[in-house]
C-alpha positions as CSV (number, residue, x, y, z in Angstrom):
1,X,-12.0,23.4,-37.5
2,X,-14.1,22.4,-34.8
3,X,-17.0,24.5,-35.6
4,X,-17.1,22.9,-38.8
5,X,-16.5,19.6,-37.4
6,X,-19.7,20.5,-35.3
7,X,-21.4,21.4,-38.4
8,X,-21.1,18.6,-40.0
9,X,-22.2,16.1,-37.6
10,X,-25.6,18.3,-37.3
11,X,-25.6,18.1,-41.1
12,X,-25.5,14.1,-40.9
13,X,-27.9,13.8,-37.5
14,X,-30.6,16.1,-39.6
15,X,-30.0,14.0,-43.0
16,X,-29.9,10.6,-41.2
17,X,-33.3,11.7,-39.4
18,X,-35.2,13.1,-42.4
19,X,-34.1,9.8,-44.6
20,X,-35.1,7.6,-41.6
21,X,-39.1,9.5,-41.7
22,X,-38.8,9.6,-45.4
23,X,-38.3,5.6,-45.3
24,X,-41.2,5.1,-42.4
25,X,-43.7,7.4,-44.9
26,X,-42.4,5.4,-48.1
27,X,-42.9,2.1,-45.9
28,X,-46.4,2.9,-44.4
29,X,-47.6,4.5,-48.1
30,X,-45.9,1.1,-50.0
31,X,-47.8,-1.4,-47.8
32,X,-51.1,0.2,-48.2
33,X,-50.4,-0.1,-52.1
34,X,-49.4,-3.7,-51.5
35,X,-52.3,-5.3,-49.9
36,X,-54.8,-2.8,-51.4
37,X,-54.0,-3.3,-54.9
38,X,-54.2,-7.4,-53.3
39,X,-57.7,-7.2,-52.1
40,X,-58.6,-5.1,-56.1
41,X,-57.4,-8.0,-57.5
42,X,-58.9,-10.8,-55.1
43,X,-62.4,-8.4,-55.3
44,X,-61.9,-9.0,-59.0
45,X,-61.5,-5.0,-59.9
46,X,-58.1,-5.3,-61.0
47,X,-56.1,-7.8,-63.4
48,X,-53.6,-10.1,-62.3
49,X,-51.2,-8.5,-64.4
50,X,-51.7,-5.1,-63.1
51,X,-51.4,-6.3,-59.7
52,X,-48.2,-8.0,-60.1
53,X,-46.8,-5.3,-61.6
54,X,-47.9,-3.2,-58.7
55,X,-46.6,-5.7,-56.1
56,X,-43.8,-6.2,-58.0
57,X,-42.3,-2.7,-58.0
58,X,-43.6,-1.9,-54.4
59,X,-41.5,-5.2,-53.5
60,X,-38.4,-4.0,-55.4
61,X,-38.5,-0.2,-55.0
62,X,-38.6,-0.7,-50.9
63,X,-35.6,-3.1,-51.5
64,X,-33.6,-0.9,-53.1
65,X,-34.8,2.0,-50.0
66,X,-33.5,-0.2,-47.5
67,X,-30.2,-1.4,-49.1
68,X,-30.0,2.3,-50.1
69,X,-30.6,3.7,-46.5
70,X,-28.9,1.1,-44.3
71,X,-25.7,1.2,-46.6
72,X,-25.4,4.7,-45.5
73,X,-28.0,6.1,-43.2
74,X,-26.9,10.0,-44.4
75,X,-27.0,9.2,-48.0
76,X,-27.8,12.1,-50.6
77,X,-28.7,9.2,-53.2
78,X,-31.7,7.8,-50.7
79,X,-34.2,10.9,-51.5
80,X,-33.6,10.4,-55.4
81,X,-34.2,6.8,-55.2
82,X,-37.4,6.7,-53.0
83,X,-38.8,9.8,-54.7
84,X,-38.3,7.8,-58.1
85,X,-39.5,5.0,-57.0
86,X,-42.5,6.8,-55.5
87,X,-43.0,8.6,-58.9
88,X,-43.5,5.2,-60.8
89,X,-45.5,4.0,-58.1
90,X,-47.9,6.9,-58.4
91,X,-47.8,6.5,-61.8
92,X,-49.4,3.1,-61.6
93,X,-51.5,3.6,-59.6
94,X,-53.0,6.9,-61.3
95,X,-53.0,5.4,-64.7
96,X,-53.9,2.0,-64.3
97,X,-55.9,2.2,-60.6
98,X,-60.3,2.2,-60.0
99,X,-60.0,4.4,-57.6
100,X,-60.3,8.4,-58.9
101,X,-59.1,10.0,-56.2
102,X,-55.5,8.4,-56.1
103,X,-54.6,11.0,-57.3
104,X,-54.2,12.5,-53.9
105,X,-51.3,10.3,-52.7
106,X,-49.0,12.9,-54.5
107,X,-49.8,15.3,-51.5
108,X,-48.1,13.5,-48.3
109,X,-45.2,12.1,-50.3
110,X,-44.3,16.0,-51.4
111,X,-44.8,17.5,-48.0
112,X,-42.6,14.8,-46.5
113,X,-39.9,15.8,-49.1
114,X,-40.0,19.4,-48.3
115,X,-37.9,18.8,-45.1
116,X,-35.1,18.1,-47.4
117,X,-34.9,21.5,-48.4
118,X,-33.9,20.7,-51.9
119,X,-35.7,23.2,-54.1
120,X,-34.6,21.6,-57.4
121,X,-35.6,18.4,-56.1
122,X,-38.8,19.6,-54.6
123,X,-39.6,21.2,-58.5
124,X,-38.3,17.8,-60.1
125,X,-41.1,16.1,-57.9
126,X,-43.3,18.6,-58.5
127,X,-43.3,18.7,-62.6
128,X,-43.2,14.9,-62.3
129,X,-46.9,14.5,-60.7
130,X,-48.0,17.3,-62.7
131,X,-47.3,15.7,-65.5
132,X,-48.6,12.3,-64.6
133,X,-52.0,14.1,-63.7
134,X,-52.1,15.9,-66.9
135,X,-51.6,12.5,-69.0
136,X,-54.1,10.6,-66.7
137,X,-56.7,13.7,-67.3
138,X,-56.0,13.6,-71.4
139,X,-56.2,9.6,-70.8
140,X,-59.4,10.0,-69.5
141,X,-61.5,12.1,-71.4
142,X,-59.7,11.1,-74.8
143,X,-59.2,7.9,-74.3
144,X,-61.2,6.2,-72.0
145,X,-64.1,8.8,-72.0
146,X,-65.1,7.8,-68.6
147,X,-64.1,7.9,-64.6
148,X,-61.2,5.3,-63.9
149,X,-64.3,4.2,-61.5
150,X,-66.5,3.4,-64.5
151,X,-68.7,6.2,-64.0
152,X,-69.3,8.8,-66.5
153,X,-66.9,11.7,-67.1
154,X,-67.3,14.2,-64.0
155,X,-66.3,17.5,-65.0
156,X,-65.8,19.1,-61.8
157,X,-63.7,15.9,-60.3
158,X,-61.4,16.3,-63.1
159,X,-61.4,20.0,-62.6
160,X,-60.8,19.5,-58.9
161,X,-58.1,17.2,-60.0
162,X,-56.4,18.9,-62.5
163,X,-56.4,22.6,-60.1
164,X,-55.8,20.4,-56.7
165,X,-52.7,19.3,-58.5
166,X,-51.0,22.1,-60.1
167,X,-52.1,24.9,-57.6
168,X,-50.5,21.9,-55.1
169,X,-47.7,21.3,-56.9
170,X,-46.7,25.6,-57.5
171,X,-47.8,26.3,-53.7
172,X,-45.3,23.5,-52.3
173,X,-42.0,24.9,-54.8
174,X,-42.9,28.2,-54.4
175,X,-42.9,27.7,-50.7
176,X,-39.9,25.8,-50.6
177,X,-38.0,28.8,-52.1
178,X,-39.4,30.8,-49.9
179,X,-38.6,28.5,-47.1
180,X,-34.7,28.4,-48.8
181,X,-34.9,32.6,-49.0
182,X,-35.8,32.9,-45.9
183,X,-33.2,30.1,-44.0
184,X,-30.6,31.7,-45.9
185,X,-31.3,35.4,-44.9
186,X,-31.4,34.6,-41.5
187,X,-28.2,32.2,-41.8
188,X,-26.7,34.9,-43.2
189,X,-27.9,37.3,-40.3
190,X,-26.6,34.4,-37.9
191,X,-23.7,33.8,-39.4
192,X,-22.9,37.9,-39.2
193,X,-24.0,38.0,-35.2
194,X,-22.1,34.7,-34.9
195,X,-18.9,36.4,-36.4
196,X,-19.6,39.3,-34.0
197,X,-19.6,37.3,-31.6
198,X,-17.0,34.9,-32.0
199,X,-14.6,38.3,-32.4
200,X,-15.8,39.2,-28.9
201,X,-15.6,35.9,-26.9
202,X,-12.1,35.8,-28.7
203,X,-11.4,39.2,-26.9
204,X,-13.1,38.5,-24.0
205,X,-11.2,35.6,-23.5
206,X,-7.7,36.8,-24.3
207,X,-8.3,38.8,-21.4
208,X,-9.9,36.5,-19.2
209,X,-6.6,33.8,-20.4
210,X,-4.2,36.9,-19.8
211,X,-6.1,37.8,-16.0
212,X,-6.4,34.1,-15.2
213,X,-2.9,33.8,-15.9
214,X,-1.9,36.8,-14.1
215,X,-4.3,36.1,-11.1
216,X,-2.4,32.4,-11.2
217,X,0.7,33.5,-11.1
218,X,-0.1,36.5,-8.2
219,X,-2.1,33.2,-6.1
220,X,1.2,31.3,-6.6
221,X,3.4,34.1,-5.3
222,X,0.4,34.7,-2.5
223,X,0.4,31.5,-1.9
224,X,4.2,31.3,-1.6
225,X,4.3,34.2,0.7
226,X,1.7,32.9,2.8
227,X,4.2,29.5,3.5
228,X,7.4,31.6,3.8
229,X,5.4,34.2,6.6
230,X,4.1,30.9,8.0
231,X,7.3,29.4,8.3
232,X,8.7,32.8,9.8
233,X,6.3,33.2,12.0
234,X,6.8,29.2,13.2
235,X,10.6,30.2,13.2
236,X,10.0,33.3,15.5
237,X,7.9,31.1,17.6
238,X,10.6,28.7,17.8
239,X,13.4,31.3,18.8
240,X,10.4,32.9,21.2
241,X,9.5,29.6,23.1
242,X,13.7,28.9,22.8
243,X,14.5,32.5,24.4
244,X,11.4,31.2,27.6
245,X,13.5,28.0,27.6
246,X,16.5,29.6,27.6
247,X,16.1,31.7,30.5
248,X,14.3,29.4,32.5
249,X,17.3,27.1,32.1
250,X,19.7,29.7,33.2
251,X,17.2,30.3,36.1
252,X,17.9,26.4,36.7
253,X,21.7,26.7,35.7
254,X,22.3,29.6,38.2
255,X,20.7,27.8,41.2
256,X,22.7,24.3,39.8
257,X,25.7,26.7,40.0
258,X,25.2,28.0,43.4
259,X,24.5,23.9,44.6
260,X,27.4,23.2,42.2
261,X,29.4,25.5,44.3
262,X,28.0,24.3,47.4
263,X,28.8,20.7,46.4
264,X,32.4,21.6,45.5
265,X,33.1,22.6,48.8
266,X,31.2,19.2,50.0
267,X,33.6,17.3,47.9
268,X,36.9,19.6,48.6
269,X,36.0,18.8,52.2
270,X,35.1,15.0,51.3
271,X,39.0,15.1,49.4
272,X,40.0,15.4,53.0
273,X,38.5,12.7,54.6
274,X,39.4,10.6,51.1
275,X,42.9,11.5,51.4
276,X,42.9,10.3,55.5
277,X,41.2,7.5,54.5
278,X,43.2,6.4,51.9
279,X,46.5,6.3,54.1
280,X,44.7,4.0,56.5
281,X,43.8,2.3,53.2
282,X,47.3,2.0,52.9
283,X,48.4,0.8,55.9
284,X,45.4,-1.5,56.2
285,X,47.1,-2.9,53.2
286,X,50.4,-3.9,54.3
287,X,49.3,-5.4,57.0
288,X,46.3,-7.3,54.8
289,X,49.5,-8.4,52.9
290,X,51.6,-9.8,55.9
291,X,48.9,-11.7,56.7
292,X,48.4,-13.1,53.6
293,X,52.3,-13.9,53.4
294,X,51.6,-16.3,56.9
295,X,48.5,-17.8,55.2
296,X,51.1,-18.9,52.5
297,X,53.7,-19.9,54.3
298,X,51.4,-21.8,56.4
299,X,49.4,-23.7,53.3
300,X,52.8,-24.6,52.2
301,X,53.1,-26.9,55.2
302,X,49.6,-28.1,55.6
303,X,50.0,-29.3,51.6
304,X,53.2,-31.3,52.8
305,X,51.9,-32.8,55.7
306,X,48.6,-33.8,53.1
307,X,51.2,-35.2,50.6
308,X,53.0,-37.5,53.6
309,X,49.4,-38.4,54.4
310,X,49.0,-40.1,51.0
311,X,51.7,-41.5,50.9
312,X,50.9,-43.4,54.1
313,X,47.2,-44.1,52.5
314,X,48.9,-45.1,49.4
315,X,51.2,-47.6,51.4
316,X,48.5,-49.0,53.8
317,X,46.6,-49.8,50.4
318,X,49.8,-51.5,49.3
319,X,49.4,-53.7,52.3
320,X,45.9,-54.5,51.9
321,X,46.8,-55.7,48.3
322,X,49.4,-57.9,49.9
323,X,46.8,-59.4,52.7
324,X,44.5,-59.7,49.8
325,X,46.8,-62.3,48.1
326,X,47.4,-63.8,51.7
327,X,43.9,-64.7,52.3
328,X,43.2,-65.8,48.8
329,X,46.2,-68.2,48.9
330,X,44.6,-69.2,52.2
331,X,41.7,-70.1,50.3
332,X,43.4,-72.4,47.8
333,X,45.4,-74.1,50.9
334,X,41.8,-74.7,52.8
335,X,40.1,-76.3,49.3
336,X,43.2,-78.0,48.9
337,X,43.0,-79.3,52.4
338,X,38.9,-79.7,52.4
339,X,40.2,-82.3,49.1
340,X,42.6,-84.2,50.4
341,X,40.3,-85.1,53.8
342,X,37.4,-85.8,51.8
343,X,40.2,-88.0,49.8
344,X,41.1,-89.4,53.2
345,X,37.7,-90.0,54.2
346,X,37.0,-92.1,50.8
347,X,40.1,-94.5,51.3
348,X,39.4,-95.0,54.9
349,X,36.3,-96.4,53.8
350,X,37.7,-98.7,51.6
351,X,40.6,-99.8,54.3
352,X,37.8,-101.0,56.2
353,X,38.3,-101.2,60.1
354,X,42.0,-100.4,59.9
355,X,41.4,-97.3,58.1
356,X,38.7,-96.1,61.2
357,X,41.4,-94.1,63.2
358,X,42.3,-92.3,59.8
359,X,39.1,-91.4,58.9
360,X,38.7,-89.9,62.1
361,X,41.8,-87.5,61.5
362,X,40.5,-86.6,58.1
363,X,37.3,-85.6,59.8
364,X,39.4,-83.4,61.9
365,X,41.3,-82.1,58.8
366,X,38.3,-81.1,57.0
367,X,36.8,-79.2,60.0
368,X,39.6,-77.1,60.9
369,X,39.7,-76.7,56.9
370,X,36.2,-75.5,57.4
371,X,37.2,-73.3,60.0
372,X,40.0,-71.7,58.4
373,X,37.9,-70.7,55.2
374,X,35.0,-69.0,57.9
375,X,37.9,-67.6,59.7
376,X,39.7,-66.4,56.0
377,X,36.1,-65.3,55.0
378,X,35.8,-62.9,57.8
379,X,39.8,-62.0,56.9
380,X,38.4,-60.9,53.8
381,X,35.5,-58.6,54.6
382,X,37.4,-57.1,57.3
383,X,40.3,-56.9,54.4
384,X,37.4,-55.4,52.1
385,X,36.0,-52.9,55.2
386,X,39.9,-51.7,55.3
387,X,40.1,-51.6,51.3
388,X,37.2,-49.2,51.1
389,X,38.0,-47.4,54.4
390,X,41.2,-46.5,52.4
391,X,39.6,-45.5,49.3
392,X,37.7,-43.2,50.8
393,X,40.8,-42.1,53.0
394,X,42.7,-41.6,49.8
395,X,39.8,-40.1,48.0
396,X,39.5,-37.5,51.1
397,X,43.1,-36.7,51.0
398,X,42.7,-36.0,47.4
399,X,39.9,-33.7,48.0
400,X,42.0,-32.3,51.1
401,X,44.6,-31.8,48.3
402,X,42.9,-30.3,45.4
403,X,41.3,-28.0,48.3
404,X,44.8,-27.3,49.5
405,X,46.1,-25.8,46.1
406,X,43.1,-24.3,45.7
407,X,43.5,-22.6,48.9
408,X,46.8,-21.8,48.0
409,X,45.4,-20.7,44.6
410,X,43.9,-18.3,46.3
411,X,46.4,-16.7,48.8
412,X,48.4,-16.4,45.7
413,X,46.0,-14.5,44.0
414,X,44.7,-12.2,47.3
415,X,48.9,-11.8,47.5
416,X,48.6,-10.4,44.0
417,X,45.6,-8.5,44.7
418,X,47.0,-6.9,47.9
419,X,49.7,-6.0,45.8
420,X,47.6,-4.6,43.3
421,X,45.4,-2.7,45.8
422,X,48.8,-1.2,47.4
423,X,49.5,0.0,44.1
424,X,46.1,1.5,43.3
425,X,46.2,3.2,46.8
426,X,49.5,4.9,45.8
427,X,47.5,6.3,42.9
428,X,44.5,7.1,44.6
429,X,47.0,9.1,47.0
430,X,47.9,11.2,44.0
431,X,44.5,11.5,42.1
432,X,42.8,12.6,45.7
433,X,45.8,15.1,45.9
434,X,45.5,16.2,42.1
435,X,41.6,16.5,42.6
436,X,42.4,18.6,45.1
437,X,44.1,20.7,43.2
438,X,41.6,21.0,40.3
439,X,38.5,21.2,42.9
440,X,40.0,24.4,43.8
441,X,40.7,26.0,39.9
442,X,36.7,24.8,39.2
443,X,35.9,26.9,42.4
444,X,37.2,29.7,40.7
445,X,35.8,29.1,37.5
446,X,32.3,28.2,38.7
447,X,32.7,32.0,39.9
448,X,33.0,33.3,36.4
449,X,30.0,31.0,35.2
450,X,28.2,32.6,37.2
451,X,28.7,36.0,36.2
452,X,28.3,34.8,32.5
453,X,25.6,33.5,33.3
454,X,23.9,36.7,34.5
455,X,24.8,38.6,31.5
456,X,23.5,35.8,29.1
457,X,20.3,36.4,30.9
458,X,19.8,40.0,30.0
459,X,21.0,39.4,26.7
460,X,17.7,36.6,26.2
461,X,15.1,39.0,28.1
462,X,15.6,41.6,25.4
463,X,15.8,38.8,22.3
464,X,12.5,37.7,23.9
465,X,11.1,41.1,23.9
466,X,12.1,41.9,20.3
467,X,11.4,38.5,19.2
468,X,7.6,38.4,20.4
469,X,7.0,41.7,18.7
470,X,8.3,40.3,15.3
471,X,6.0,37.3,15.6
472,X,2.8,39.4,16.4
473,X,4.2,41.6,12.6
474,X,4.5,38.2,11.1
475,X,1.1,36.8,12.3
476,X,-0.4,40.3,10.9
477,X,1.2,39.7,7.8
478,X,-0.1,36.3,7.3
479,X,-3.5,37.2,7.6
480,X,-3.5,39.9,5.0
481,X,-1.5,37.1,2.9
482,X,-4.5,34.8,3.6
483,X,-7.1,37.5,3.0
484,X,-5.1,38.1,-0.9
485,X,-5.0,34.3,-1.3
486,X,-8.9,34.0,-0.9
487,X,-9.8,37.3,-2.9
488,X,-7.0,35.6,-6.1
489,X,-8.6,32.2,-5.7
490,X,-12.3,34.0,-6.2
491,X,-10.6,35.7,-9.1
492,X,-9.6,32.6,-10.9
493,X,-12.9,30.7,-10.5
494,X,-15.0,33.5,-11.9
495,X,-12.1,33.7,-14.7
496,X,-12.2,30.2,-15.0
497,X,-16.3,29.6,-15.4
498,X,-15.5,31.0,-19.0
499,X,-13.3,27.9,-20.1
500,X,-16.5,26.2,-21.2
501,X,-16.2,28.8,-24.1
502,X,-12.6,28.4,-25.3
């Protein structure tokens, strides 16, 4: 299917191109008729009518070429309609021209046509100029009885026509069917080799599809191989470098045992001194508690003696209050009397020189008035001094207070605490005791690490042994997996170079 798919698109590139050379020819041949037949006529060696007609059918033959070729550039129908076209053109020309060698435009329009390879159509063309050279020979020396040119009959041109043409005409279809023989004989002798050797490249590459597949499929398990060595070998590796690691840490785990043992004894003897110290712990204790008890008993009668303190503060500011409302009383007594002498003073005046004497004792009046408020003044600041003296007294005792409870507060809660810590130190007597007994069973197994220990370590030197020589088989065997891999990937890119074939 593809081959013939291929055929057929050389069949329309080689159609398309000889139609496209036959229309150039047909174009450059049609414009020299055009404007030659033109000048005949403007020379006067032609008739108007002639010339039209020549004009006329160079115009509309070359239309119908065009529409013709440029509807379908590969079309079958384009050499039958040019060549006709060219054949009533020639026709014309021959017939009706001046000119008596005209005749020779038959020549380039025929060998033009022989790239066709269309024997039929070359003898169609053939028999058609032939015959139009025949009837313009037997028009000439019947009817005209003289050279298209004017001249007198010329034997040997019309000879030279008349043989020119035919030999011409049988040469060209004779060597066109020659031309067809031949192409066809050695088609057919290419078409046998290409059978030959489509038959072989079909065997050829069964067996390259079947080795490439094969050499694939051997690559893939190569290849698969290769990963599963690689991660044995990494594996190996792994348990080799683990096997170092594990005996250098029970290297470092039999000297940690041996300052492990050293320190168990350090801490069994420590127990000891823990145990001691914890008793005077203890005792250091109760006593830390009896003290505490006096510290309480003792805030309980500083915070009562505080509390009688208030109250006394509390009372003294009571009495403040009261001189307060003493003084300001005083106050209203002194205006009261400043009033009534100024009053005195006015109605003296008015009595005249009996009322001298009087106004002289309202004088007095008003200055001990005067004197009383500067001496009830002073009262008061001193009353105010006392007022904020016992603020801050009472303030202090507050502070005294809050400290106080507090304080207590806090024997209460280092009462609890010593309590606490009395209990803890009863505990800690028993843990130090029970450690005591459990340094002594780790003691004894620490012993039996250790001799664990020393077997496990023999046990890893020979792993490490075996395991180092199965790493140096694996690393062998990866590199004759690698050397396989390379020599099956060559394999499959020579097989593959012949996939341009399938």
């Amino acid at each position: 299917m593809e081959a013939k798919e291929k055929e057929n698109i050389q069949s329309y590139n080689m159609t398309k191109a000889v139609n496209k050379f036959a229309l150039v020819i047909v174009t450059i041949i049609a414009a020299f008729m055009f404007f030659g037949y033109t000048k005949e006529y403007i020379l006067d060696h032609i008739s108007l009518g002639f010339a039209l007609i020549v004009d006329i059918w160079v115009i509309g033959s070359m239309i119908a070429n065009y529409v013709t070729y440029f509807r379908k550039k590969d079309s079958e129908s384009f050499r039958h309609i040019s060549l006709v076209g060219y054949i009533v053109l020639y026709a014309l020309c021959v017939l009706g021209g001046t000119n008596d060698m005209v005749f020779c435009i038959a020549f380039p329009i025929t060998v033009m046509y022989i790239l066709y390879f269309d024997y039929s159509l070359i003898v169609r063309a053939a028999i058609a100029f032939s015959i139009i050279n025949i009837v313009d020979l037997l028009y000439v020396t019947l009817g005209m009885k003289h050279m298209h040119s004017g001249a007198e009959l010329d034997s040997t041109c019309l000879l030279i026509q008349g043989a020119c043409i035919i030999v011409y005409m049988i040469a060209t279809c004779y060597s066109t069917k020659l031309s067809n023989k031949n192409n066809s004989m050695k088609l057919a002798s290419i078409s046998e080799e290409k059978e030959k050797s489509v038959k072989m490249l079909d065997d050829i590459l069964q067996v390259a599809e079947a080795v490439r597949k094969n050499s694939q499929e051997a690559s893939k398990h190569i290849g698969e191989l290769g990963r599963d060595v690689d991660m044995t070998t990494g594996a190996m590796q792994e348990i080799s470098q683990g096997n170092n690691n594990n005996a250098e840490n029970i290297e470092k785990q039999t000297v940690m045992t041996n300052n492990i043992q050293g320190m168990i004894e350090e801490t069994k003897r420590m127990s000891d001194e823990m145990l001691g110290l914890s008793r005077q712990s203890t005792q250091a204790v109760e006593g830390g508690r009896e003290s505490v008890q006096n510290l309480e008993e003792n805030s309980k009668k500083a915070g009562k003696a505080n509390r009688q303190v208030e109250e006394s503060v509390k009372a003294f500011m009571q009495n403040v209050s009261e001189v307060q409302e003493i003084v300001a009383q005083i106050f209203t007594i002194s205006d009261q009397t400043d009033l009534l002498a100024l009053n005195a003073s006015i109605e003296s005046a008015r009595a005249g020189e009996a009322g001298r004497g009087f106004s002289v004792v309202a004088e007095e009046i008003r200055k001990l008035a005067e004197e009383t408020r500067v001496l009830t003044e002073k009262i008061e600041e001193i009353v105010a001094v006392l007022q904020n003296n016992a603020d801050n007294a009472i303030e202090m005792v507050d502070n005294v207070l809050e400290t106080a409870q507090e304080e207590h507060t806090l024997i209460e809660n280092a009462h609890s605490s010593f309590n606490k810590i009395g209990s803890s130190m009863d505990n800690l007597n028993k843990n130090v005791q029970e450690i005591y007994g459990k340094i002594e069973e780790i003691m004894e197994s620490n012993n039996v690490i250790v001799d664990s220990i020393s077997q496990i370590s023999a046990v890893s030197e020979e792993v490490a042994a075996n395991t180092q020589q199965t790493v140096e088989k694996c690393l062998e065997t990866k590199e004759r997996a690698s050397s396989a891999e390379r020599l099956m990937d060559d394999l499959v890119h020579t097989v593959s170079s012949i996939d341009k074939y399938l």
